[in-house]
N, C-alpha and C positions, 0 to 999 in steps of 0.2 A: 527570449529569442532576439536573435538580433538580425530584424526587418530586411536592410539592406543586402548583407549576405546571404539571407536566403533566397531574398528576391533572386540574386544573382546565380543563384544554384538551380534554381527551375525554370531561369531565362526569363524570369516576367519583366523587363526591360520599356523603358518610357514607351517607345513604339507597340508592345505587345497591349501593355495595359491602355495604350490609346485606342487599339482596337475592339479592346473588350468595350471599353466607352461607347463606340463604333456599333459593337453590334447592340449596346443593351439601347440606343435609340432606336432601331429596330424590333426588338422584342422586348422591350417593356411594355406595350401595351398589349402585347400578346402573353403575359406572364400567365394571367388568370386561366386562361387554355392551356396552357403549358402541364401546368399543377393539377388539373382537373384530367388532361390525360395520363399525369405522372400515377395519379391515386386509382386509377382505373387499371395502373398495370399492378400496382400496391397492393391491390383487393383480390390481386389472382394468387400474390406469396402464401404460403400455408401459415406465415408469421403473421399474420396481418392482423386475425382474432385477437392474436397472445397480447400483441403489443398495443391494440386498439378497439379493446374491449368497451369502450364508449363511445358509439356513434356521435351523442353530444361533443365531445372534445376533437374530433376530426374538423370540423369545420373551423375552429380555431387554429389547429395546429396549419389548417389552411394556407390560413393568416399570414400568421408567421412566416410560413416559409415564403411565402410571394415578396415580404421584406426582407426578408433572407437572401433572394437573389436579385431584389434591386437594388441593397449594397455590393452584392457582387460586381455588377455591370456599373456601378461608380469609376472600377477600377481603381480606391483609393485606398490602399493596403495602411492603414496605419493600427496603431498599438489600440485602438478601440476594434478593429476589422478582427484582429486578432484575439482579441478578449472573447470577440463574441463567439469568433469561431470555436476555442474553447471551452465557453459555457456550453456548447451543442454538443459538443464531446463529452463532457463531464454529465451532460444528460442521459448521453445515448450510455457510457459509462453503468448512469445508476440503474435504470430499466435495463442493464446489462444486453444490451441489442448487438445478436450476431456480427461480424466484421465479415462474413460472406454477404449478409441482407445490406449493409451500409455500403460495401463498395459495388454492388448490384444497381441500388439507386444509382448511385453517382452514375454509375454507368449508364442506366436507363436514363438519366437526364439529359448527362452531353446528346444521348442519339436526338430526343424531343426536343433539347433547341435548336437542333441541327435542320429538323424538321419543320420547324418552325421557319429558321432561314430561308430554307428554300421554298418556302409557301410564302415568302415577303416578296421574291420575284428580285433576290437581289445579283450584283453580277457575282460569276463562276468564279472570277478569280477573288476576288473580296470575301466568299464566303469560306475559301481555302484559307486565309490567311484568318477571316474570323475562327472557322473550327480552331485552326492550331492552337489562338490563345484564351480560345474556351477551354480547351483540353490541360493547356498548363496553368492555366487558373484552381480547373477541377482539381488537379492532384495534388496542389499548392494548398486547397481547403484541405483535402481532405489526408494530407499530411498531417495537419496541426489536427484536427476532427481523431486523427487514433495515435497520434502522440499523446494525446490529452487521455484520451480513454486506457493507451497503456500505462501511464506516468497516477491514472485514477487505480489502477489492476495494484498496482507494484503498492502503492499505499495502503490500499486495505491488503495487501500480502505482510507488511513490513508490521501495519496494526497487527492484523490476526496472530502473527509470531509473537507482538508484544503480551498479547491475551494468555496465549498459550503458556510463555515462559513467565507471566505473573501466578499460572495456577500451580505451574511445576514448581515455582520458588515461593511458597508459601509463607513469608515469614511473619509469623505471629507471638504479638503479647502475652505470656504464658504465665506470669505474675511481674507484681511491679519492680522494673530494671531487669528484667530477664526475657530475652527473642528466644525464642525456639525457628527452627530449619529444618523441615524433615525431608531430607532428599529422597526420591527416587526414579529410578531407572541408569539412564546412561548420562553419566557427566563428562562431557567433550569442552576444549577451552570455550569453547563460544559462549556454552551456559553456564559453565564456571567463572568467563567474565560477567555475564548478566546478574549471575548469582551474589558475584560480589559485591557488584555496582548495586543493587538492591539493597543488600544486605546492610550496607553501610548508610545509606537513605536513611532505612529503616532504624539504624541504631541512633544518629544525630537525630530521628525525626521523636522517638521515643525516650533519647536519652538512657538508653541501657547499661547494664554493667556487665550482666554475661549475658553470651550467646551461645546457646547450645545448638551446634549442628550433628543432628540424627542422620546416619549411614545408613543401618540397619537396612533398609529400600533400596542403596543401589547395587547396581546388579554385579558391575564386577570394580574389584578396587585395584586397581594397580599401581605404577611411579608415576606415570600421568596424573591418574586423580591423585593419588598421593599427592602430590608437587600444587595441584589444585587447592588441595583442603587445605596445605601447610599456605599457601599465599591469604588465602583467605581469611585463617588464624589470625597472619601477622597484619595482614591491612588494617582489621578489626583492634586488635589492640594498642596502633597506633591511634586508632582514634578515642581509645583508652579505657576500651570495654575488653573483659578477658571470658576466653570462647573455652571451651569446652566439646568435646566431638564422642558421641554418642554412639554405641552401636557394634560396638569392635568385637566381634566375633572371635573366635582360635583360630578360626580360617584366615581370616583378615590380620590378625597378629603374624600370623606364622608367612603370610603373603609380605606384609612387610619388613618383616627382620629377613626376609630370603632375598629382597630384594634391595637390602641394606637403604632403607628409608629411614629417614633421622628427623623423629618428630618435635624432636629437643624440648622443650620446656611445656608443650601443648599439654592440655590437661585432657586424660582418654578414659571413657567409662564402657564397662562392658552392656550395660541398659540405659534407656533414657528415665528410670524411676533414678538409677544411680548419679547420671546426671543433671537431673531435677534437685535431687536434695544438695548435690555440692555446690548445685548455683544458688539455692537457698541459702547456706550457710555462706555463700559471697555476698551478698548482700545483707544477711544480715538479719536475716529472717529468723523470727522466735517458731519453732514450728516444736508442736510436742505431739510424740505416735502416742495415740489412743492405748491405754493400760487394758489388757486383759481383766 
């Protein structure tokens, strides 16, 4: 984030944050009343149980927040203000706390300093000018507060995808110098790049020599996936392992001679028993079938 321009986007300007100075000598000694009626409206949410299932730890969290808003009333916006601000986000993040309940507080609190102000007995026009740069303070937290929480959502979205397209791309050690790949379902470029970008990990991590990738599983083969499988092929034997592609139905044969697809040199077996043994005999494997 860069401080200054934001500052300049929600107007917290020398003068505002002078203010905020302004009122927190006012209502910093009134914090502890502050928080103590904040949790009194806290206790009437239906969330209140969910997320503060131990009375012990409420007085704690007390705590904290009473330091929570006497850096706020600093008014000194720097790269630790900010830090912290987003740890509070990355928390409410983990305990996955509603974004209706979180901007309800905030709301319930501008009204309770406000209240507080005017129980200080201080003048009518100074408290106008305090609200204003309470209010653009608040939305200034609580910008970074679900920036953070959405930038925390989008991570574990971006993880979860990783998880998922590690289980769909399976590639496993199936004897030594030989990957097996058994694809299936629907291969669209997205996972046909992840597929490859795996694949090839896996071959420099392993050191292989062939890789047999199994079709047989997906669902429909066309010039797309065609053009998929043949990139795949060739990435892989430029890293100087020869692939083998498994699976090839009459369906799938006659789908791709109709569709004039040119596998050129690829090696194609109609079972992965039949691809098993050809990658056997690539490497080099003494394999003898059991005699009757």
């Amino acid at each position: 984030m860069n401080i200054p321009d934001t500052l300049k986007k929600f107007e917290l300007t020398d003068e505002v944050l002078a203010c905020i100075r302004e009122a927190g000598k006012v209502l910093q000694p009134r914090l502890d009343d502050f928080i103590e009626e904040w949790y009194k409206w806290l206790e009437l949410q239906s969330e209140f149980k969910r997320f503060f299932p131990d009375p012990a730890s409420v007085g704690r969290i007390k705590q904290l927040q009473v330091l929570n808003w006497r850096e706020f009333f600093t008014g000194n916006i720097t790269d630790d203000y900010v830090a912290h601000r987003r740890h509070i986000g990355a928390v409410h993040a983990r305990i996955e706390l509603p974004t209706d309940v979180y901007l309800a507080g905030m709301s319930k609190s501008r009204q309770l300093l406000m209240a507080e102000l005017r129980a200080a007995d201080c003048d009518p026009e100074r408290i106008a000018m305090m609200d204003e740069a309470i209010s653009k303070m608040v939305y200034f937290d609580s910008y970074i507060v679900l920036d953070t929480i959405t930038s925390v959502a989008k991570e574990k979205i971006i993880e979860g995808n990783k998880a998922i397209m590690q289980m769909s791309t399976p590639v496993t050690a199936i004897w030594e110098g030989i990957l097996l790949l058994p694809l299936v379902g629907i291969i669209d470029s997205r996972r046909a790049q992840d597929t490859m970008t795996r694949s090839l990990e896996e071959i420099v991590k392993s050191r292989a020599k062939v890789f047999v990738i199994d079709i047989s599983g997906v669902a429909t083969v066309d010039t797309g996936v065609a053009n998929h499988l043949i990139k795949i092929t060739q990435a892989t034997q430029l890293m100087g392992c020869e692939s083998i592609i498994s699976g090839i139905s009459p369906s799938i044969a006659q789908t791709l001679v109709t569709l004039g697809v040119d596998v050129g040199s690829i090696e194609t077996t109609a079972t992965l028993r039949d691809a098993f043994e050809l990658a056997l005999k690539r490497v080099g494997a003494d394999i003898r079938k059991n005699q009757a």
